[in-house]
C-alpha positions as CSV (number, residue, x, y, z in Angstrom):
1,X,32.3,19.4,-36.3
2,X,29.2,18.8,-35.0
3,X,26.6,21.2,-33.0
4,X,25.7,20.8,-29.7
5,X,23.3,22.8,-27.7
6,X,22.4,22.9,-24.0
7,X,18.7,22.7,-23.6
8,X,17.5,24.8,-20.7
9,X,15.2,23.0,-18.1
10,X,11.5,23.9,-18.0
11,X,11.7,23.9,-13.8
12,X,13.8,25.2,-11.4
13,X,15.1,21.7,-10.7
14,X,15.6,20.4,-14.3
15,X,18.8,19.1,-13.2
16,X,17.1,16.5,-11.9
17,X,16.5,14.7,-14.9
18,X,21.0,14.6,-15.3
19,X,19.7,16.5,-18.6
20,X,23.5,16.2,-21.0
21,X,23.7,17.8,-24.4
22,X,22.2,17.0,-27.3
23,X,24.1,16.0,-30.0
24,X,22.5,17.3,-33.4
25,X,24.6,15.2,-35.6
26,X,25.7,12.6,-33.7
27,X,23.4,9.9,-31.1
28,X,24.8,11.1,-27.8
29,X,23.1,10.0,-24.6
30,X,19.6,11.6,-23.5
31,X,20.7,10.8,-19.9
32,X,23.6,9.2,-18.1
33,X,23.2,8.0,-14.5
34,X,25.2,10.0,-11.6
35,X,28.2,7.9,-10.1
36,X,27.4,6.3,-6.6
37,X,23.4,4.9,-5.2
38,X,22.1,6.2,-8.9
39,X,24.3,3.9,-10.6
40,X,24.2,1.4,-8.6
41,X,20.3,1.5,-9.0
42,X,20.3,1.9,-13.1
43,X,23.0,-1.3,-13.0
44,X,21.3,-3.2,-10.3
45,X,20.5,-6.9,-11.9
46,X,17.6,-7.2,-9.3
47,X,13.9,-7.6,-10.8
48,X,12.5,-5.3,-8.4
49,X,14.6,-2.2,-7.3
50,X,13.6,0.1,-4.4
51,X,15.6,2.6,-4.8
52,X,15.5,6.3,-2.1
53,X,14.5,6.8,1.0
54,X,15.7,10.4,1.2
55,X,14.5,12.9,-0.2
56,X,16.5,14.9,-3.2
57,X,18.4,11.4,-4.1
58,X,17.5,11.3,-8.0
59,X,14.7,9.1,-7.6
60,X,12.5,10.3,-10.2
61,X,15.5,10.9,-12.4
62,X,16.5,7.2,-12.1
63,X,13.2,6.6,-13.9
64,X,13.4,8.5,-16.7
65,X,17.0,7.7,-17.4
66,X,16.2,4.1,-17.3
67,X,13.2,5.0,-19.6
68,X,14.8,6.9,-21.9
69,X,18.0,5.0,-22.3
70,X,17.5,1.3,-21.4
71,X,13.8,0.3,-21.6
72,X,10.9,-0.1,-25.0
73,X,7.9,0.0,-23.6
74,X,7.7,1.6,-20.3
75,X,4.9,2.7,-17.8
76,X,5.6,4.9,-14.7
77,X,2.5,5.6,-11.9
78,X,2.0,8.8,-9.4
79,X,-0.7,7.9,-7.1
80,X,-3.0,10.9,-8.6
81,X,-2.3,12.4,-11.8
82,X,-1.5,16.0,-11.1
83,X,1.5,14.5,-9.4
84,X,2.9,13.6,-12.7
85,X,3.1,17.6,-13.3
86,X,6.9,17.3,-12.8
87,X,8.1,14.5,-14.9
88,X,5.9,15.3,-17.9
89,X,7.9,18.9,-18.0
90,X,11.4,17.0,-16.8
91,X,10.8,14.6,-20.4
92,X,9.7,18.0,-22.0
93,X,12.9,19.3,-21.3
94,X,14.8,16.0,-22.5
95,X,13.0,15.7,-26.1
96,X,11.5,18.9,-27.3
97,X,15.5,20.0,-28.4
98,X,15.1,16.9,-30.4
99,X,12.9,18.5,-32.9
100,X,14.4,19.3,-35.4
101,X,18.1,17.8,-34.7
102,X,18.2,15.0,-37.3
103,X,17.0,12.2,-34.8
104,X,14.0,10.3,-34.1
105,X,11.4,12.9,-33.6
106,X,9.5,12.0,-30.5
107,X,5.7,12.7,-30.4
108,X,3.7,13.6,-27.1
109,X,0.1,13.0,-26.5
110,X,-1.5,14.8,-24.1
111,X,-4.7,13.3,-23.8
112,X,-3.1,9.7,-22.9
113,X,0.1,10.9,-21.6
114,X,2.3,9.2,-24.4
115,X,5.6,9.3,-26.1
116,X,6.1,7.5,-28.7
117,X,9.0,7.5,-31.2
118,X,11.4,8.3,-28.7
119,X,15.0,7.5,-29.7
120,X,16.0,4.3,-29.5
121,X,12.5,3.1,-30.8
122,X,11.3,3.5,-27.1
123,X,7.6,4.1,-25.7
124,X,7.1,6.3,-22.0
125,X,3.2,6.4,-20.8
126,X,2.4,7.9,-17.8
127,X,-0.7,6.8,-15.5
128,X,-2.2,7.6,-11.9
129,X,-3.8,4.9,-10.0
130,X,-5.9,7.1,-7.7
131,X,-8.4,4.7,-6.6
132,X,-7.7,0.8,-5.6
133,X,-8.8,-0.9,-8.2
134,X,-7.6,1.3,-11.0
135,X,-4.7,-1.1,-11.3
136,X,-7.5,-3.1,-13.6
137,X,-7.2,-0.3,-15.9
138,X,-3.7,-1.5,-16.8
139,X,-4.6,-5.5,-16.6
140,X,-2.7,-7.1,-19.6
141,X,-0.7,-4.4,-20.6
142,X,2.8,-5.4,-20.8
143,X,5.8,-3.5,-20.2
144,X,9.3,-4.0,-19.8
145,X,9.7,-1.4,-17.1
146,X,7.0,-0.6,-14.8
147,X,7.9,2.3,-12.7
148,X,6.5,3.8,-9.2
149,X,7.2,7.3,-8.3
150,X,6.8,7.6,-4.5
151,X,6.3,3.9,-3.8
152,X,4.8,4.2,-0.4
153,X,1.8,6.0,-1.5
154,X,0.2,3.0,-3.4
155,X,-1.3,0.4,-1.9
156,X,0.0,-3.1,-2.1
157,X,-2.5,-5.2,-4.4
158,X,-1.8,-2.1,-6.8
159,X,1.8,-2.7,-6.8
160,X,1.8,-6.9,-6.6
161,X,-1.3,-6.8,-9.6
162,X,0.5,-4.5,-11.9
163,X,3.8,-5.9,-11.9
164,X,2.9,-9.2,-12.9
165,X,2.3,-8.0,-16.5
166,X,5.8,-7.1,-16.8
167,X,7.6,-8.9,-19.7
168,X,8.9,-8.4,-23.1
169,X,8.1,-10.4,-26.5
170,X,12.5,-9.8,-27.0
171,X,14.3,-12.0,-25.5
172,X,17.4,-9.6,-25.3
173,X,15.5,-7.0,-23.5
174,X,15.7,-6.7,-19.8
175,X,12.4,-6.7,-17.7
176,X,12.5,-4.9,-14.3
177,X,10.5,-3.1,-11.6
178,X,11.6,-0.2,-10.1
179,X,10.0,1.7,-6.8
180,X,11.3,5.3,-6.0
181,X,9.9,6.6,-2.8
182,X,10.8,8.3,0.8
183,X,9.2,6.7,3.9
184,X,5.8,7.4,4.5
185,X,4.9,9.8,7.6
186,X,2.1,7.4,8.6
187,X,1.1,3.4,8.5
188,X,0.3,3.5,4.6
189,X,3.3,2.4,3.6
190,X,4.1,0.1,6.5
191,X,3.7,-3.3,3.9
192,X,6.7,-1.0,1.7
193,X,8.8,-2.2,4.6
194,X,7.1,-5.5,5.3
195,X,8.0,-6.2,1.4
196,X,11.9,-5.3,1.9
197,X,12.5,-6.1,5.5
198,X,15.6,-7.7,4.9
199,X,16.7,-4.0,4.4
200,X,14.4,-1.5,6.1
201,X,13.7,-3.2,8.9
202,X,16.4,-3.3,12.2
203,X,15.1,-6.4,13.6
204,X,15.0,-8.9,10.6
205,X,16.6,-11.7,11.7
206,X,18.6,-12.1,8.6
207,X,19.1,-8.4,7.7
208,X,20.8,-7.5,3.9
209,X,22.9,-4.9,2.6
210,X,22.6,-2.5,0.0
211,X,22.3,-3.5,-3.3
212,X,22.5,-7.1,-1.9
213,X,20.2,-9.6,-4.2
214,X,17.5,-11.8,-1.9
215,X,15.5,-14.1,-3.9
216,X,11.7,-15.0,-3.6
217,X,8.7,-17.3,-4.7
218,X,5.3,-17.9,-4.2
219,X,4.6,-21.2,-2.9
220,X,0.6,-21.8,-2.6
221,X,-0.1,-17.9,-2.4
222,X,2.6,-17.5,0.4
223,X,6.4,-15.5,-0.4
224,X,9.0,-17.5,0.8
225,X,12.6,-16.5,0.7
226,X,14.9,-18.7,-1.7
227,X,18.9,-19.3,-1.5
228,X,19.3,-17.8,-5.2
229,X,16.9,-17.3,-8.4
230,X,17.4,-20.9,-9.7
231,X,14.0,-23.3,-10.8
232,X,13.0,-25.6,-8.7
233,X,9.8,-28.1,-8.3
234,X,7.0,-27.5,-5.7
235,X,4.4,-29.9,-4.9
236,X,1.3,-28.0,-4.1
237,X,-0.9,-27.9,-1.3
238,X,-3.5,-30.4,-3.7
239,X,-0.7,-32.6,-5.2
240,X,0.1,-30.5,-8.1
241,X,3.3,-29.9,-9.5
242,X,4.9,-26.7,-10.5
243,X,8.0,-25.4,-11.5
244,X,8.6,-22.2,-9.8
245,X,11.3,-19.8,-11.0
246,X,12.4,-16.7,-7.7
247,X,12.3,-13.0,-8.7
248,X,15.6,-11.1,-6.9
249,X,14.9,-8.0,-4.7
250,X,17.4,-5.4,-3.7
251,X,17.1,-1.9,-2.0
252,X,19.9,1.1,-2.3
253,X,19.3,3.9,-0.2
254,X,20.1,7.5,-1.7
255,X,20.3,10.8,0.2
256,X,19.9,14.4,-1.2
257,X,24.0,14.1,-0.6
258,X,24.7,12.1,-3.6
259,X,22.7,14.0,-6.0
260,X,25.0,16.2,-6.6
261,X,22.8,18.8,-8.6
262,X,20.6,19.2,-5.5
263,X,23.6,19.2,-2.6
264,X,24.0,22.2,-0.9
265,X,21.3,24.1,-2.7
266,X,18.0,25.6,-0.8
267,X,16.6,22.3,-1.1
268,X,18.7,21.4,1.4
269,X,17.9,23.8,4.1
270,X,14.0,23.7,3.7
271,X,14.9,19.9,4.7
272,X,16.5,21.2,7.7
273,X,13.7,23.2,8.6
274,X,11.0,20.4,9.1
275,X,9.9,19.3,12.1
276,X,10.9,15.9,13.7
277,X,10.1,12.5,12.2
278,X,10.4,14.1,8.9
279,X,13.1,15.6,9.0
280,X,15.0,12.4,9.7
281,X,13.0,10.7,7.3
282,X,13.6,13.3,4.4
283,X,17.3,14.2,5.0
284,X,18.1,10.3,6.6
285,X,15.9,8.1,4.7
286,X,15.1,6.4,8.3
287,X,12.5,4.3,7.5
288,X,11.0,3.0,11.3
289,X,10.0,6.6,12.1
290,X,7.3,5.5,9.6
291,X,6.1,3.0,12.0
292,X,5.7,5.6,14.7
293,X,2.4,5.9,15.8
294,X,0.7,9.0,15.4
295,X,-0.7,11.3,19.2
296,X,-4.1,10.5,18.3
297,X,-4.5,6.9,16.9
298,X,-7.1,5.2,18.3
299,X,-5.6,1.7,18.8
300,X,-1.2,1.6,19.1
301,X,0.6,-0.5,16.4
302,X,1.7,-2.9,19.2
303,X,-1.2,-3.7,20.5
304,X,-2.2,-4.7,17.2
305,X,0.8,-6.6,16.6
306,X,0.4,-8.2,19.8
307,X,-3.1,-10.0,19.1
308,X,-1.8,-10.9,15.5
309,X,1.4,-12.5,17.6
310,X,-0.9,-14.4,19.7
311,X,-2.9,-16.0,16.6
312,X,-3.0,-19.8,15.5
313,X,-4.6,-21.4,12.6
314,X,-7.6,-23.1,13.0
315,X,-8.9,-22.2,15.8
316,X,-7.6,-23.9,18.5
317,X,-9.3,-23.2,21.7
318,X,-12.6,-24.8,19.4
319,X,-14.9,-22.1,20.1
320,X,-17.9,-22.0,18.0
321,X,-19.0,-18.9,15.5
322,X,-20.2,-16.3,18.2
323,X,-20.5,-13.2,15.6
324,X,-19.7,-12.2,12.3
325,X,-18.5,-8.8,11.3
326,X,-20.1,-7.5,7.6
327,X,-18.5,-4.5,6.0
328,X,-20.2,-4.7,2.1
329,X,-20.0,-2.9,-0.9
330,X,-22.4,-2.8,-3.5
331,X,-20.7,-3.2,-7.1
332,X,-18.5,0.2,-5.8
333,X,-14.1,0.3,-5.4
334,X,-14.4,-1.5,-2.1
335,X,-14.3,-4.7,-1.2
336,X,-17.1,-6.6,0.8
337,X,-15.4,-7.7,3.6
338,X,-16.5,-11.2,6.2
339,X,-14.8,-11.0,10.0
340,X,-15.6,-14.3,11.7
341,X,-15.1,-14.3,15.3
342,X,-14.8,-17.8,17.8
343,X,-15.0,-16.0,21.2
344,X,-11.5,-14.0,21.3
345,X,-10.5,-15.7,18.1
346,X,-10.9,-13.9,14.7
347,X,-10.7,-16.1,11.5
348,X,-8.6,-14.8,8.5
349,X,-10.9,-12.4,6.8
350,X,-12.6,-12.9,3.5
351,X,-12.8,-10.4,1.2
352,X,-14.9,-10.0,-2.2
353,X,-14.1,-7.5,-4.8
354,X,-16.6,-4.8,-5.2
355,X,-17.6,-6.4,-8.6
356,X,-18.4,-9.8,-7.1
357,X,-21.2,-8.0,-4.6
358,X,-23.2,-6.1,-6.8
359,X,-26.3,-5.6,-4.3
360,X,-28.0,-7.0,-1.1
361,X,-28.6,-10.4,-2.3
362,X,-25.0,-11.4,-3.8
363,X,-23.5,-10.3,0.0
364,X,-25.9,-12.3,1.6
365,X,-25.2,-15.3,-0.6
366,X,-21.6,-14.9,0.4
367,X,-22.4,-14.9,4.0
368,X,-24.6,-18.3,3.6
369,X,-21.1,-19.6,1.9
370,X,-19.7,-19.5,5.6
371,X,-22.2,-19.1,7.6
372,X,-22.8,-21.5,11.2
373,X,-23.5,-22.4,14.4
374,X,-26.5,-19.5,15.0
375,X,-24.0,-16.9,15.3
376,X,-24.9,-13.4,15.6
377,X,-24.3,-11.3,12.5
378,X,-23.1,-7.8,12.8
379,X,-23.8,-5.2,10.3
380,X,-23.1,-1.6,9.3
381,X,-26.6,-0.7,7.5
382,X,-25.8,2.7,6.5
383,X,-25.6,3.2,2.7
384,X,-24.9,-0.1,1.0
385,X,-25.7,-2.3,4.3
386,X,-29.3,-1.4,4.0
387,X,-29.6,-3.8,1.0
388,X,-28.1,-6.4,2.9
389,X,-29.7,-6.1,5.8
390,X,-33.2,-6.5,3.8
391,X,-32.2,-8.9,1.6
392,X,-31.0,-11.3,5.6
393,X,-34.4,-10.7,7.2
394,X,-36.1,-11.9,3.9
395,X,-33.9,-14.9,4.1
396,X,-34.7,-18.2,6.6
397,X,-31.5,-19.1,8.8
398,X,-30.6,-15.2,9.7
399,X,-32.9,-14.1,12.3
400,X,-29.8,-13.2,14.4
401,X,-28.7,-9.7,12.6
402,X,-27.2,-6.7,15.1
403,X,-28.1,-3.9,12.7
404,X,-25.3,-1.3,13.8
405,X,-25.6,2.7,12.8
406,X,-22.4,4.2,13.2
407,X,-23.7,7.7,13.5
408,X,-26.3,6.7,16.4
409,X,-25.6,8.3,19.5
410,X,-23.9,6.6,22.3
411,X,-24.3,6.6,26.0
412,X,-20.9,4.6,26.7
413,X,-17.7,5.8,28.3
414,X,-14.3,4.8,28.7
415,X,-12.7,2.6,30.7
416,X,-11.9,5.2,33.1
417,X,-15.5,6.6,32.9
418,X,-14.3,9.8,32.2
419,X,-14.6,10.1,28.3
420,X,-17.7,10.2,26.5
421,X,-18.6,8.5,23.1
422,X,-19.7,11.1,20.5
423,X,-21.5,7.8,19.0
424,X,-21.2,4.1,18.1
425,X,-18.8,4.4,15.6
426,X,-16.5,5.6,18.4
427,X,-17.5,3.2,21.1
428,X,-16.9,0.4,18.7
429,X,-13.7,1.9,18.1
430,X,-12.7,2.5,21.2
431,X,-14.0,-0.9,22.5
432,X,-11.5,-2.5,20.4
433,X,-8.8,0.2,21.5
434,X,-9.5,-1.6,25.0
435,X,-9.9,-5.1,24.1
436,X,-6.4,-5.0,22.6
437,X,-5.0,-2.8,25.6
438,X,-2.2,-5.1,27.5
439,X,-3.3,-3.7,30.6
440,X,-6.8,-4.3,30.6
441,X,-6.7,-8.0,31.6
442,X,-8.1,-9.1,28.1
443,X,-5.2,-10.6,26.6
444,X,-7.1,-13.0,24.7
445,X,-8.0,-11.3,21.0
446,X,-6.3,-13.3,18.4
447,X,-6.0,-11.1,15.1
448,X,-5.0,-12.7,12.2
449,X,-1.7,-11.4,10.7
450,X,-2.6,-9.8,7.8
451,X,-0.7,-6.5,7.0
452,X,-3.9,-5.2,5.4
453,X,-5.5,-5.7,8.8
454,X,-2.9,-4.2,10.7
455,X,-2.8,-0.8,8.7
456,X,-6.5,-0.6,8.2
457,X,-6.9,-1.1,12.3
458,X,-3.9,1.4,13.1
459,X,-5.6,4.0,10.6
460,X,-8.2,6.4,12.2
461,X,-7.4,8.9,14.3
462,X,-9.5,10.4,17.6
463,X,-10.3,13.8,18.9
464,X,-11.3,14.3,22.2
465,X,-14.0,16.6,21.5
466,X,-17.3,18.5,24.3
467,X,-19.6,15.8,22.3
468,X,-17.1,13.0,23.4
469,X,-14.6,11.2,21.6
470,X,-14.7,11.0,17.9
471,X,-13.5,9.0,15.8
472,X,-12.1,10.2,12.3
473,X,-15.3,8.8,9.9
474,X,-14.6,6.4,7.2
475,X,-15.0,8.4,4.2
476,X,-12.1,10.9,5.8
477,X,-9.9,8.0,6.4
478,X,-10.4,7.1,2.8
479,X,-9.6,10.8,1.9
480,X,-6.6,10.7,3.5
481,X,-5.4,7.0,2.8
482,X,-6.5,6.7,-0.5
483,X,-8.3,4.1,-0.3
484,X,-10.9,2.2,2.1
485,X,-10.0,0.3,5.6
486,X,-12.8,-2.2,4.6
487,X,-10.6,-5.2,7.0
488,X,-10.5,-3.0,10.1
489,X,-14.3,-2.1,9.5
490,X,-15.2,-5.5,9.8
491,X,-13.1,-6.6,12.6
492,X,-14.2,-4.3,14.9
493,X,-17.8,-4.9,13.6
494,X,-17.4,-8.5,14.6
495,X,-17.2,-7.4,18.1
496,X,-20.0,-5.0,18.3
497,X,-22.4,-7.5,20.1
498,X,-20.3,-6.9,23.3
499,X,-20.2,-3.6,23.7
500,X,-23.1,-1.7,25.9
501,X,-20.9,-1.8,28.7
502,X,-17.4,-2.9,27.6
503,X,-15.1,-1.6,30.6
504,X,-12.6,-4.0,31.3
505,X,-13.6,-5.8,34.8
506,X,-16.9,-6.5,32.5
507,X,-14.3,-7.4,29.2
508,X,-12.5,-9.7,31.5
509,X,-16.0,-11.7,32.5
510,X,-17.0,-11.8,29.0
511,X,-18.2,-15.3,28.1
512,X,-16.5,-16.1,24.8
């Protein structure tokens, strides 16, 4: 008869990880899924799997099992790497009673969060993608299961970049994404629910069950939905052709409920004790509280949404290039972003990697690129814009630069003439707060629809302050985001030159 001995878990909530017992003598399972959402998410035949939405639903446990049970190589992300505390000591729990026991002996390396050797001839690295382009860290490194704990956290070119290297050189292997995450409190993860609308949000016009396959291409850098995952030929936008083959999608919601190791317990009642939205989020998984707009955003999600509903292509009131907005980076994380604006109309925006704009010159090259019609240039010349703005006055063609210091003091008001501006950054700010207000008369700014646009312009938050309003700086916004609102930056730079005086009855006789 052989042994078998229970393992004790390292944390108060090893259960978690559906820890079984290890067989010393003969292979019995490191894991097994739980019966209900969890299974349904380990069997899903989807490519990508978002899987949650409640807390206490056996998220993270759904990627380890899958890990440990049906996947080779596999790589799971936290957002910052401390917040991979609790799975390194859930697999700690799962492989140390291994030792020993007659199996594969798994080995753990600490330094590059590794297991190797783990039954089954199976790999598990851990990794954090703290800052936004640390998904170029993992370029080229294939892996038949990439994995993101709490989903809603990362940002979306993390999440489309990485998964693209997912494959495996064995044919018999399956290849899958999976995303485990609650809704976000704020905007941050707001393109989580653009990606899987069909599911999270209630006014898709084609709405999907749980579990429920949906299939999707790109077609000339645009996702379109497809009837089912079969080839098919695409002529492209120059005359090429391809042969384009759909990815499926599915989400399956789980609740602390099904997790039957969590049900009940203390868990439970802290859940219970949170304030409203996340409460309902936690306990619920309701996923529009996370469009709800915080008390002190400066500019309302529909407001946004509004001008981006209002855009065309190409321009089609045929306004010239009045200004261009600059936000640019010097060889740093974020991106150098351009905001052309035709009167009311904004352009899409183009954006150049960090890499791509190493100092003054290389930005100003890129503005040349797209530069016409005498327009005004707007720049932030604070830190990195310095270069840029020496590198334009040394440069014939750009004598028209608006050189913009978001920490200068302000003399401007609001609408109402009653609220102060601590200083430019908050008239801009606010200036764009009023542009985009319905009930101002101005319901003429066109905004691209971009979700990157739409989160980065939703983002900052206000305080009403003795100084005057304040607007949360850019270096907290990136504390708290976890990454840089570079689009929104620029947008509302590319409106600077009307401010001085931007109450509405003087908006409304703006010349665009």
């Amino acid at each position: 008869m052989s042994s078998v001995q229970l393992q004790p878990g390292r944390n108060k909530y090893h259960s978690l990880a559906n820890l079984v017992a290890v067989d010393t003598e003969v292979s019995a399972p490191l894991w097994e899924p739980q019966d209900g959402p969890q299974a349904q998410a380990y069997h899903s035949a989807a490519f990508e799997t978002l899987y949650g939405g409640a807390a206490g639903a056996g998220k993270s446990s759904l990627i380890l099992g899958l890990a440990l049970t049906a996947h080779k190589r596999t790589k799971i992300f936290r957002r910052e790497l401390t917040q991979l505390n609790g799975m390194i000591d859930e697999l700690h729990d799962l492989l140390d009673p291994l030792t020993g026991s007659g199996r594969e002996q798994p080995k753990w390396n600490g330094q590059r969060l590794f297991w190797r050797d783990v039954p089954g001839r199976r790999m598990i690295q851990l990794a954090a993608m703290k800052e936004s382009d640390d998904w170029k860290k993992h370029k080229g490194q294939s892996h038949d299961l990439f994995a993101f704990d709490e989903l809603t956290e990362f940002e979306e070119r993390q999440y489309t970049q990485v998964i693209g290297w997912a494959r495996s050189t064995s044919p018999a292997q399956r290849v899958r994404i999976i995303g485990a995450t609650n809704p976000n409190p704020d905007a941050a993860g707001e393109w989580v629910i653009q990606r899987w609308a069909p599911w999270l949000d209630p006014e898709h016009p084609n709405p999907a069950a749980p579990g429920e396959l949906r299939w999707y291409c790109m077609e000339d850098g645009e996702e379109v939905e497809r009837p089912d995952g079969d080839p098919y030929d695409f002529t492209t936008a120059t005359g090429e052709e391809e042969r384009l083959t759909p990815r499926s999608r599915t989400f399956i919601p789980g609740r602390l409920k099904d997790n039957k190791y969590l049900a009940g317990t203390d868990y439970e009642a802290n859940l219970m004790n949170l304030p409203e939205p996340l409460r309902s989020q936690l306990l619920k998984g309701i996923w529009t509280f996370s469009r709800s707009d915080g008390e002190y955003q400066v500019i309302p999600s529909a407001w946004v949404q509004a001008a981006m509903d209002r855009w065309k292509p190409h321009n089609p009131d045929g306004y010239p290039l009045h200004a261009m907005g600059v936000d640019p980076s010097r060889g740093g994380r974020d991106a150098t972003v351009i905001a052309k604006r035709h009167g009311p109309w904004m352009d899409e925006l183009i954006t150049y990697a960090g890499s791509e704009t190493p100092d003054g010159p290389a930005v100003v090259k890129y503005i040349a690129d797209v530069y016409q019609d005498q327009a005004l240039i707007n720049l932030d010349i604070i830190g990195v814009g310095s270069s840029v703005y020496d590198s334009l006055l040394g440069t014939d063609g750009f004598s028209h630069v608006n050189p913009v210091v978001a920490s200068a003091r302000s003399d401007e008001t609001d609408k109402s003439g009653l609220l102060k501006m601590r200083n430019k950054r908050a008239e801009l700010w606010w200036m764009m707060r009023e542009l985009l207000d319905p009930d101002s008369g101005t319901e003429q700014v066109a905004l691209p629809p971009d979700p990157q646009l739409k989160m980065d312009l939703t983002a900052p938050q206000y305080r009403n302050t003795l100084g005057g309003i304040t607007i949360e700086s850019k270096d907290d916004v990136r504390k708290r985001l976890k990454r840089s609102t570079d689009m929104g930056d620029a947008c509302v730079m590319a409106f600077a030159d009307i401010s001085g005086g931007f109450r509405p009855a003087q908006i409304v006789s703006v010349q665009w």
